[in-house]
N, C-alpha and C positions, 0 to 999 in steps of 0.2 A: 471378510471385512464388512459386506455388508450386516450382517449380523449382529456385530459390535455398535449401528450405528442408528441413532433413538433418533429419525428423521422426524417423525412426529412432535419430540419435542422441541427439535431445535427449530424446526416450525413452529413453532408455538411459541418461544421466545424472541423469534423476530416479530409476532404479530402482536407480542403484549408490548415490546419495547424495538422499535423498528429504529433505533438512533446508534451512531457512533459518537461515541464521546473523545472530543479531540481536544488535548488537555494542553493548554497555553505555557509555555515557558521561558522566561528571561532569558538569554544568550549571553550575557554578560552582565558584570557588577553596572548599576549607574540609577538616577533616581524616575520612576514610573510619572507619567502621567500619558491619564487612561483620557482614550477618545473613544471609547464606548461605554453603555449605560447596560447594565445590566436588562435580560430580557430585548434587546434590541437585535436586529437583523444584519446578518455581514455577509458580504460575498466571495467568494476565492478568486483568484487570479482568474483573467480573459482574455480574450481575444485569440488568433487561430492560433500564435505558438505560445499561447499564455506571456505573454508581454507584456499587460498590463495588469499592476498587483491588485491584490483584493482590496476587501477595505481596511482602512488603516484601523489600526488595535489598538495600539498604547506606544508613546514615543519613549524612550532611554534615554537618558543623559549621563555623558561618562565626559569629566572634564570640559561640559561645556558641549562639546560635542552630541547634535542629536542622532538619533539610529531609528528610527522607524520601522514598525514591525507591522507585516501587513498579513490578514486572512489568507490562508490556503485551501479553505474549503468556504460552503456555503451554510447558513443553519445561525442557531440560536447562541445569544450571548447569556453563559449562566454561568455560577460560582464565580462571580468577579468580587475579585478581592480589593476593594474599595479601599479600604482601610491601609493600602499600602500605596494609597495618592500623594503625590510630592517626595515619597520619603525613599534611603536608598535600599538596596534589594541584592542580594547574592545573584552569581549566575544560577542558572540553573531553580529558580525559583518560581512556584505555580501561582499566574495572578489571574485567570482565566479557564474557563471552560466553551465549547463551543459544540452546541449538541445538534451535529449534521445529519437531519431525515436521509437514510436509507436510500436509493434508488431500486429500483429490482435489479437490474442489473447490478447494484453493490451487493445484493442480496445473495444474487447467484454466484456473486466470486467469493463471496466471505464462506460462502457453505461448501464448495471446491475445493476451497485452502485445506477445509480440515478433511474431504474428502480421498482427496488425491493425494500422490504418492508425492513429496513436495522437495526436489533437489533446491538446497540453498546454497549461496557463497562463502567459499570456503575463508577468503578475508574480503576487506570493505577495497574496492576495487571498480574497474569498470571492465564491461565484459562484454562477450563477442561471441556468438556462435561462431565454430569451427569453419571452415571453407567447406568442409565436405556437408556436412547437417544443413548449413544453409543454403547450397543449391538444391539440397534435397526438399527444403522449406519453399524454396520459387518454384520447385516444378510440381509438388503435391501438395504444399499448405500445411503447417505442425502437425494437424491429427493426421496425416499422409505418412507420417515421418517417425517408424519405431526404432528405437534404442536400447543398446546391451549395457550392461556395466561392461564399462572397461573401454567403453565408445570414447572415443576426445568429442568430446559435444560444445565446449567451449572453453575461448578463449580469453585468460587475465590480463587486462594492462594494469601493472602493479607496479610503481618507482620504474616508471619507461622501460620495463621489461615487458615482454608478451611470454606468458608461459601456459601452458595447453593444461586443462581441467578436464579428469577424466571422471564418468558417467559411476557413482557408484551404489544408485539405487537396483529397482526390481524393473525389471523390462517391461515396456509396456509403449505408447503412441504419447508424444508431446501434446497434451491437450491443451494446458494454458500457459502461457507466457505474459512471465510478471515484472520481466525488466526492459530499458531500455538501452540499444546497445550504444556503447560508450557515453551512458549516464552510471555516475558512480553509484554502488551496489552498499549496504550496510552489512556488516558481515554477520552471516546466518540469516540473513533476508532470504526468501522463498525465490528463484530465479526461473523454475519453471515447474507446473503441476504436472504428472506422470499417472497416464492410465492406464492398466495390463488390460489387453483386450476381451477377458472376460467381466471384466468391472464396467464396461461401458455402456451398457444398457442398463444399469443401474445409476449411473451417474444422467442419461440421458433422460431417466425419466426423474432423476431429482429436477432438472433444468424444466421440462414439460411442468409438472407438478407447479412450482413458482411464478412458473409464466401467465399459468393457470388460475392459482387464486390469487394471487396477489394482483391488488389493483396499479 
């Protein structure tokens, strides 16, 4: 694998364009009006358990009723579609863009995802490491903790059923974990990155590498 993988470029592509484009969409029919200006600054949710919402976006009106849609991230307000002020809007319709600078640490998980070995949910759910993997997680810590196909590595709560999810990638050490447990899962969402322990010094030194140049 590592041979297949152009580090150099995709280095290169975060330092010419270091931004995630987080692309704004209407949740529902009702008519926009926008409380932000294009080019203006928003911030995502705060406080310790994110309890207080970002900045507000643009409000909905559906029957009268307002719906207030607030930032989830922080970063620039662009492609706002103006032109769709006062007037009303299907669900599901893009009236914003919001273009959130990078952290290196986003840097380093976005270039993991495509690196590592990546077990997704198998449907949109909320999920649980197994009893067994997770005591093995408190007393060694994920990268402590290898896995076979065929392991029960986690658990589904699906329509108030629990049913066991068995491991059916390539063996290797849990290096990242991208869910939280019993926060609901998008189905085919990445739930945990997988590294066979020959790959880890190559992954070790992508992480050194970024830590390195990047400011």
């Amino acid at each position: 694998m590592n041979q297949d993988i152009d580090f150099d470029a995709i280095l290169s592509k975060y330092r010419s364009d270091p931004f995630d484009y987080v692309h704004i969409h209407t949740k529902h029919t009702g008519r926009v009006r926008f409380k932000v200006a294009e080019g203006g600054q928003v911030k995502g949710a705060g406080g310790e358990w994110h309890h207080l919402p970002g900045s507000l976006l643009f409000v909905l009106y559906r029957e009268r009723n307002p719906k207030p849609i607030y930032s989830e991230t922080f970063g620039e307000v662009s492609a706002l579609r103006r032109e769709l002020e006062g007037n009303f809007v299907e669900a599901n319709e893009k009236v914003m863009t919001i273009k959130h600078p990078l952290t290196k640490r986003e840097i380093i998980e976005s270039i993991l995802r495509r690196v590592l070995a990546n077990f997704n949910a198998p449907e949109r759910a909320k999920y649980f490491f197994s009893m067994d993997i997770q005591a093995r997680i408190d007393k060694h810590g994920s990268r402590g903790v290898t896995i076979q196909p065929g392991d029960e590595v986690f658990t589904m709560s699906l329509m108030k059923r629990d049913i066991p999810v068995y491991y059916t990638g390539e063996p290797g050490i849990i290096h990242s974990i991208y869910f939280q447990p019993g926060v609901s899962v998008g189905h085919g969402e990445p739930l945990i990155g997988v590294c066979p322990p020959a790959r880890l010094p190559f992954i070790q030194k992508i992480i050194s590498r970024v830590k390195a140049e990047w400011e």
